[in-house]
N, C-alpha and C positions, 0 to 999 in steps of 0.2 A: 504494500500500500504506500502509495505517494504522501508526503506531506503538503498541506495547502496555508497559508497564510488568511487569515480570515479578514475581515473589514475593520476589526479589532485594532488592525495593525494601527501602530503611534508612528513608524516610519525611522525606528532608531536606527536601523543597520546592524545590532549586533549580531543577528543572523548571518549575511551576506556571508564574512573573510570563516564562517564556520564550517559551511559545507567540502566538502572534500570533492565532491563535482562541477562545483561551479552552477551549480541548479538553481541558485539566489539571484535575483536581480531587482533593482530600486525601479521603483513604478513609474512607467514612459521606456523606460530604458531598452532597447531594441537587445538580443542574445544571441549564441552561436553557440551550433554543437560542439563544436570545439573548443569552447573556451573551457579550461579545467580537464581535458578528456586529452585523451591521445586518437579522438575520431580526424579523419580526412575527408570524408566520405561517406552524405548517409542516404540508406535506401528507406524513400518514405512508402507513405500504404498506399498508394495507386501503383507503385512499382518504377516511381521514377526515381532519383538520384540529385543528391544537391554539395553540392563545396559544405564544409563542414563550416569556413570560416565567412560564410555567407550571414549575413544578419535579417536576423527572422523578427517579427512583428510583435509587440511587448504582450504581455497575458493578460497583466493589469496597467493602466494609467497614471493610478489614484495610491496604490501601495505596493510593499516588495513583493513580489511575487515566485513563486517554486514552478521552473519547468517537468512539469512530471515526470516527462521520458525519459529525463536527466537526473533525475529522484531515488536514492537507493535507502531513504529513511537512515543512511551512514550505516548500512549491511555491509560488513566485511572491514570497514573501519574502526567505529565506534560501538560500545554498547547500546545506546540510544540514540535518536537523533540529536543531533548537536543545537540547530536552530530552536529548536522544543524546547534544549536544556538552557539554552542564555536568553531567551524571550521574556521581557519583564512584564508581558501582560498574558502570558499564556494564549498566543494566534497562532501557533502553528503547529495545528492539529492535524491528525490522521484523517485522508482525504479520502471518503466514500466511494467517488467515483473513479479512484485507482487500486484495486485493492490487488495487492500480489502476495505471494506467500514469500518466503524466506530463499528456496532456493531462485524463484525468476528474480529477486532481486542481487541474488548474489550473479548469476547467470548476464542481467544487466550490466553490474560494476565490472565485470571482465571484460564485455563489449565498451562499455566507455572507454577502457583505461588498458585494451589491448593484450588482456591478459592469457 
């Protein structure tokens, strides 16, 4: 399961420099598969293909925001998510609409990070 930042968010940042993928980004702020990853290269779900250091479209405007796909809840890192653990108002909660069990996320952090 992905982490999500809720509307909660105060906008501190202490999130951000925590994640180990690079999955944080400040709201407006455009992202890249590769920023944090060792990708090149990714194959989306229509089956096309894009530069990893292309910059993709913000998720949110308004606060920081967690790219999913890029979301490993710090599996294979950390014991817990890291963003969760420094968040002074408790926004970054376990996202419903990403739920994966343990190994596709560990299966994930190999794919970002080339393993």
């Amino acid at each position: 399961m992905a982490i999500i930042i809720t509307d909660e968010c105060i906008n501190c940042g202490a999130c951000e420099p925590e994640c180990p993928n690079t999955a944080i980004y400040e709201g407006g702020v455009e992202w890249t598969w590769a920023g944090g990853t060792a990708l090149t290269e990714v194959e989306l779900g229509d089956g096309s293909t894009m530069d990893a250091k292309a910059p993709v479209e913000p998720v949110s405007e308004e606060f920081y925001y967690i790219v999913p796909d890029k979301c490993t809840e710090c599996t294979g890192f950390h014991e817990e998510p890291q963003c969760a653990a420094v968040c002074p108002v408790d926004c970054c909660v376990p996202d419903p609409d990403h739920v994966e069990d343990k190994e596709t996320l560990l299966a994930k952090k190999a794919w970002l990070h080339a393993e």
